[in-house]
FILUM-749114 format. One record per residue (C-alpha): residue in one letter; x, z negated, y. Coordinates in pm, whole numbers, padded with zeros to 5 digits, always signed. Each point is the difference from the previous one (the first is absolute). Last residue first. Example, Ala and Ser with C-alpha at 12.3 -4.5 7.8 and 13.67 -1.06 7.14 Angstrom:
% FILUM-749114
s+01367-00714-00106
a-00137-00066-00344
END
This chain:
% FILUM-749114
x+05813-02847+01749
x-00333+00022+00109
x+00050-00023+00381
x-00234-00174+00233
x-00169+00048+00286
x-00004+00364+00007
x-00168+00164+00320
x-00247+00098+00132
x-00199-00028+00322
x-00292+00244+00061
x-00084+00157+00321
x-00382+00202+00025
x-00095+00317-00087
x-00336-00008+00063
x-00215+00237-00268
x-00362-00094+00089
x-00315+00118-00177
x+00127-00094-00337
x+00138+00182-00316
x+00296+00252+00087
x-00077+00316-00198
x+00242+00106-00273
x+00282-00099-00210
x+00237+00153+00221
x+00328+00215-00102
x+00287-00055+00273
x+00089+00237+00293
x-00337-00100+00110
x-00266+00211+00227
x-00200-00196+00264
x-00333-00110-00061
x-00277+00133+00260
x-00193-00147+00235
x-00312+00185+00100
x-00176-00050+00312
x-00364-00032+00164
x-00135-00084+00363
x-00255-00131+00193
x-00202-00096-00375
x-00206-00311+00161
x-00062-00048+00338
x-00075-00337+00175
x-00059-00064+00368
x-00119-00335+00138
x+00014-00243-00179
x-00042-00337+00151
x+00183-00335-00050
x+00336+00067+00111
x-00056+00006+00360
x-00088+00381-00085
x+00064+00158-00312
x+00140+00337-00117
x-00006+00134-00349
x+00178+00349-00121
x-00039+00102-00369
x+00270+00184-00160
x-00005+00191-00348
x+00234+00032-00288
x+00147+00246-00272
x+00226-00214-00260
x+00427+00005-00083
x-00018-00377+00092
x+00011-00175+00306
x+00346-00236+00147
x+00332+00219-00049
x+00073+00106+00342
x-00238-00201+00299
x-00360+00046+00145
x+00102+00002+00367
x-00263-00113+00286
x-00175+00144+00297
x-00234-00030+00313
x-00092+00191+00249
x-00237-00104+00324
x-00158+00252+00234
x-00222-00155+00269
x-00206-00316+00082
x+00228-00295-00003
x+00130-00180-00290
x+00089-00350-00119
x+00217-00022-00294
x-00120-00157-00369
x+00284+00059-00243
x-00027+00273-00255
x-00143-00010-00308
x+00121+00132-00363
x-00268+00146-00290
x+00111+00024-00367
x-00043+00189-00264
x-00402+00013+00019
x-00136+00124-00276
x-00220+00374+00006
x+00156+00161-00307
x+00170+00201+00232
x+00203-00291+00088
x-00064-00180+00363
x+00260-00098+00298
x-00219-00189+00273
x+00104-00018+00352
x-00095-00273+00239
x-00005-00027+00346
x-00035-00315+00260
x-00115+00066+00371
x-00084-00259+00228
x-00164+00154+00322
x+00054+00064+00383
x-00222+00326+00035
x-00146+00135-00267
x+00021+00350-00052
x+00301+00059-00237
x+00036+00336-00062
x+00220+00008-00322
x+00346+00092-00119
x+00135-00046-00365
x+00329-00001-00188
x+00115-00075-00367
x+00344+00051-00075
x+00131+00075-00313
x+00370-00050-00185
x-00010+00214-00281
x+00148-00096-00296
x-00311-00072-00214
x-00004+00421+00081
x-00175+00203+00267
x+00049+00380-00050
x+00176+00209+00248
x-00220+00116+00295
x+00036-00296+00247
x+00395-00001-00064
x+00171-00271-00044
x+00093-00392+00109
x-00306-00038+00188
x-00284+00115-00257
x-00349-00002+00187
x-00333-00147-00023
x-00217+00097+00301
x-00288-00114+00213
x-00124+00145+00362
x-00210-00035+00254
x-00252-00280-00210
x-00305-00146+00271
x-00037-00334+00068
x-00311-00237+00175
x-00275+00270+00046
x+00044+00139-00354
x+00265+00144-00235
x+00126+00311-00170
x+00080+00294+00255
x-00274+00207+00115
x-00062-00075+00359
x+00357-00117+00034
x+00110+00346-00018
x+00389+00056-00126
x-00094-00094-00337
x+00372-00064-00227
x+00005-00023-00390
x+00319-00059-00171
x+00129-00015-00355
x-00293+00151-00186
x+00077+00128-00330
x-00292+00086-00235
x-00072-00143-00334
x-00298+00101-00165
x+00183+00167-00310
x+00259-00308-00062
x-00253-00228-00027
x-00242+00197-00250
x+00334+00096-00212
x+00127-00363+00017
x-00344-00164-00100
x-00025+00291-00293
x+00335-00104-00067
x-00047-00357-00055
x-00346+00056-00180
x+00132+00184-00294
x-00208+00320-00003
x-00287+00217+00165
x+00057+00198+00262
x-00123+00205+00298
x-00357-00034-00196
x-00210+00228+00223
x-00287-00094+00206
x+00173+00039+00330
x+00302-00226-00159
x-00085-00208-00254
x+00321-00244-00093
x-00056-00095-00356
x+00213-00315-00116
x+00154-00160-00336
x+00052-00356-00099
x-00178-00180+00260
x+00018-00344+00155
x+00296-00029+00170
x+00004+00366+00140
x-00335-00030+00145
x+00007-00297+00138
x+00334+00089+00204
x-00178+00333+00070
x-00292-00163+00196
x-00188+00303+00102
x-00240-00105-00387
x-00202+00147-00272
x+00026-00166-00339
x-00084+00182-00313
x+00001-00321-00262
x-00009+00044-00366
x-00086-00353-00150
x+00237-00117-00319
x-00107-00343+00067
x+00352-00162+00017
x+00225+00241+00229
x-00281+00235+00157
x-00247-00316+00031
x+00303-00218+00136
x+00133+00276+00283
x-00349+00033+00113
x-00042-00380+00040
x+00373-00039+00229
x-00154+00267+00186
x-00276-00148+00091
x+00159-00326+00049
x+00231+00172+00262
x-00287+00111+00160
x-00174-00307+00032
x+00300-00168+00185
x-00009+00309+00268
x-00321-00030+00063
x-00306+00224-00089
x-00047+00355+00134
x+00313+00215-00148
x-00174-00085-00360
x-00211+00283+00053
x+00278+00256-00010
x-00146+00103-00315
x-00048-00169-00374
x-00080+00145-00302
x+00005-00236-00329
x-00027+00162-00343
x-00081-00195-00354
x-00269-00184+00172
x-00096-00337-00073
x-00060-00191+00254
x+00281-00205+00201
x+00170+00264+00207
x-00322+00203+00149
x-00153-00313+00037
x+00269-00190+00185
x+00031+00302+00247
x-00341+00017+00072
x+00010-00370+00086
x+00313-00011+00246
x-00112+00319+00099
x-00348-00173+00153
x+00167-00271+00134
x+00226+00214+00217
x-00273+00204+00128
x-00193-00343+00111
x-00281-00068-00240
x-00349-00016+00142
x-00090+00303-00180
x+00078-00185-00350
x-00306-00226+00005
x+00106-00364+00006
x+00022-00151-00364
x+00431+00036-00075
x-00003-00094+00380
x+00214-00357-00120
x+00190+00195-00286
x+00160+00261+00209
x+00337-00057-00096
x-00018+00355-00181
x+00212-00105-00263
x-00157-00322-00099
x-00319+00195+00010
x+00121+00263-00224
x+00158-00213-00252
x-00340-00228+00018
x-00230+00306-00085
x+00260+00175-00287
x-00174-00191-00334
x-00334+00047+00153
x+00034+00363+00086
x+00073+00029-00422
x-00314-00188-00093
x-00246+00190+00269
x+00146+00294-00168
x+00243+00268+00152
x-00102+00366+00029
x+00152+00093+00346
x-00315-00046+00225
x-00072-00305-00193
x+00316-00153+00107
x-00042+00135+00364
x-00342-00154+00024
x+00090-00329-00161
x+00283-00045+00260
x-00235+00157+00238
x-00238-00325-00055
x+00281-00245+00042
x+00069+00160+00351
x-00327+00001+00066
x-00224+00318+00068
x-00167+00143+00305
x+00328+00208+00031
x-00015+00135-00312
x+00391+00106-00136
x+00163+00278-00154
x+00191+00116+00336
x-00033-00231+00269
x+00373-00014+00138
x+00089+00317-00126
x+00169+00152-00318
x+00016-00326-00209
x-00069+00156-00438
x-00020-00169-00318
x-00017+00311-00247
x-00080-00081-00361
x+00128+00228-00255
x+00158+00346-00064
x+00004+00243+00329
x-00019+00409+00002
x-00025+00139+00384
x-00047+00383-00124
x+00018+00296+00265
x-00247+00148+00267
x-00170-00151+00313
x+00078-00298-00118
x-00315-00279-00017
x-00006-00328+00193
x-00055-00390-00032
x+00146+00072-00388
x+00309-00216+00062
x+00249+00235-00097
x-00196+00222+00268
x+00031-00239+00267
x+00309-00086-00081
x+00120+00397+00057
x-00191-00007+00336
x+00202-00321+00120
x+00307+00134-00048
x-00078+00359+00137
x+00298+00072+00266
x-00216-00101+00252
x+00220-00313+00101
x+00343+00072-00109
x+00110-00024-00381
x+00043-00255-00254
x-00143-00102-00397
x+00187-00248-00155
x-00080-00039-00356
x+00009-00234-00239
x+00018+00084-00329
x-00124-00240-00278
x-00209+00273-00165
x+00125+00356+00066
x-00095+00190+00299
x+00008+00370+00038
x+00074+00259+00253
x-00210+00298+00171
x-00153+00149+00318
x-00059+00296+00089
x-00154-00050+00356
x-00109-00309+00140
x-00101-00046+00383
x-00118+00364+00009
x-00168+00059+00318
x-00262+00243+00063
x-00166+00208+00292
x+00294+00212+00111
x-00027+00135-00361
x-00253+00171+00060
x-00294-00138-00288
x-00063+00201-00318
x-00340+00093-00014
x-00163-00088-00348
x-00062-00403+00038
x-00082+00041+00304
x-00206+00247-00021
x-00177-00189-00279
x-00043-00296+00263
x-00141+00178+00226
x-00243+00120-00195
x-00140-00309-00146
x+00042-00174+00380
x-00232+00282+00129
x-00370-00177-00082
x+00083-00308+00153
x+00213+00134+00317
x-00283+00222+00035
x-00194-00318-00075
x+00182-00213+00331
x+00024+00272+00234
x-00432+00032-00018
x-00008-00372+00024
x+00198-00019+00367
x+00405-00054+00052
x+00132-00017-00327
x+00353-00141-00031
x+00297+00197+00090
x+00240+00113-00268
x+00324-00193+00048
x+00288+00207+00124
x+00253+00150-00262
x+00303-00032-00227
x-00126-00009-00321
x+00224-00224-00273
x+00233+00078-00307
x+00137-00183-00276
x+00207+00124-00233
x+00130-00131-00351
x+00233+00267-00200
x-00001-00279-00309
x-00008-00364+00069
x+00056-00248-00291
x+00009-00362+00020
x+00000-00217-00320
x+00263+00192-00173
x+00114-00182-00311
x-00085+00257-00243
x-00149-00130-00339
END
């Protein structure tokens, strides 16, 4: 017997791009509509529609899923994530092509999806269950795991609409992962409870992979998440599968493709520069100072960051902040400046990221500026972008240096003692 549980053969999906038809105006509009709809729909159904008129968000796709895999599937918004779930999940039919699944599917798509409103949160425990073939018996045996989970024990009996989002995921969540389904499907979802709950999500789809033997297709932007907890990954791109393979280089591949340099950014008019009444950015840049601009930046690149800004408040403590983040969205690190008092007019500021001190890695720069040191009041993510490179060795490597940071600090050694 084959171990395949998912199985997806040429699977498209297409929609109509078009305006809404109009409703019915008077009784006569509303039974021609009545009496036409047959018809219409037959045309339909034989005229091929312009292609100007349709979207494909999946086309031709195929891979399969063995039991126990779990699977990282990426790829930009609109690139047809959510559409391909949707169809594993049975919420919505191809257009063409074979979606073939073996067992139970525990499915959190969307804040909402699978449960009744108007219902308790104990009562869509039993709903869900039911939904998915389970006995009164077996939902039993699972009810206090999920609550416990959940942490929503003391509105466990208050209708489910008055949840808060994050309440609500914290409870479709814990069904989908305690019930018993053979396949768990999970989208970006989990981006709306906290930070603490998240990790415990994780942590719960890495132990029903590991001990339960549960197939999980997990959709996630966080590439850190994805890479820890999946074996393999798809990256869709425009409704095609880019690739599907080990999950490390399908994260590298998808990094590496949607990278674009940006090492300085100036806007001359103040109209249209990035800011508000308070600040406006002239000009920010992230150059090499010890070569040239258009020779590749190494970890031995000395770097200095620069920025200018319209400052438009007169007489004011200034403080800025720059953050250094992977492209897996952490933050590296993020250095301050000193708090200096400013007229209004054009103010530049600068510092030096040093030789040896971040990792071969592509990165981004966000720009924060406070006043009085209490109030934000200008912050812009994703200013700039840069790749460092490794530098080439006159000695065999073993590889990639592990780590965000590479500082090459001074060591003291020295023997202390003599053998002999």
């Amino acid at each position: 017997m084959t171990d395949t549980v998912i199985s997806v053969e040429n699977l498209s999906k297409r929609y109509f791009i078009g305006a809404k038809e109009e409703l019915p105006k008077t009784r006569g509009e509303a039974i021609r509509q009545i009496v036409g709809a047959p018809f219409k729909y037959l045309h339909s159904k034989v005229k091929e529609p312009h292609p100007e008129n349709t979207f494909w968000a999946l086309k031709d796709v195929s891979f399969e899923i063995k039991q126990g895999e779990v699977v990282g599937l990426i790829g930009r918004n609109g690139a047809g994530k959510s559409t391909l779930l949707k169809i594993l999940s049975r919420i919505t039919k191809p257009s063409s092509g074979l979606a073939k699944i073996r067992g139970r599917v525990g499915s959190l798509l969307e804040v909402g999806t699978g449960f009744h409103p108007e219902l308790t949160g104990r009562e869509n425990i039993y709903l869900n269950g039911t939904i998915l073939g389970m006995s009164k018996k077996e939902i039993d045996n699972k009810f206090d795991e999920i609550v416990n989970f959940a942490e929503i024990e003391k509105f466990l009996d208050t209708p489910v609409k008055r949840y808060s989002s994050g309440m609500y995921v914290r409870l479709a969540f814990a069904v989908a992962a305690h019930l018993e389904t053979e396949i768990l499907i999970i989208d970006e979802v989990l981006a709306v409870g906290d930070t603490e709950f998240q990790k415990k999500c994780l942590g719960k789809m890495g132990d029903v992979a590991k001990t339960g033997g549960k197939t999980v297709l997990f959709v996630s932007h966080n590439l850190t998440a994805v890479k820890s907890l999946c074996q393999k990954g798809i990256w869709l791109n425009q409704g095609v599968i880019a690739k599907f393979e080990e999950v490390e280089q399908v994260v590298t591949d998808y990094i590496s493709k949607g990278y674009k340099s940006i090492l300085e950014q100036v806007w001359y008019d103040a109209k249209i520069a990035p800011g508000n009444e308070a600040v406006r950015l002239h000009r920010v840049s992230i150059l090499p100072l010890d070569q040239n601009k258009y020779e590749p930046i190494t970890v031995q690149t000395l770097l200095k960051f620069e920025f200018v800004f319209w400052n438009y408040l007169p007489n004011t403590i200034l403080n800025f902040s720059a953050f250094i983040y992977n492209v897996e969205g952490i933050c590296i690190f993020n250095t301050f400046s000193a708090s200096k008092n400013f007229s209004n007019g054009l103010v530049y500021g600068s510092f030096i990221l040093p030789k040896n001190f971040l990792n071969d890695d592509i990165y981004t720069v966000k720009l924060m500026i406070v006043k009085d040191c209490s109030f934000i009041i200008f912050e812009q993510s994703d200013l700039l972008s840069f790749e460092i490179n490794d530098v080439k060795r006159t000695v065999e490597w073993y590889g990639k240096w592990i780590g965000v940071v590479r500082p090459q600090l001074n060591w003291d050694l020295e023997l202390i003692k003599n053998s002999d």
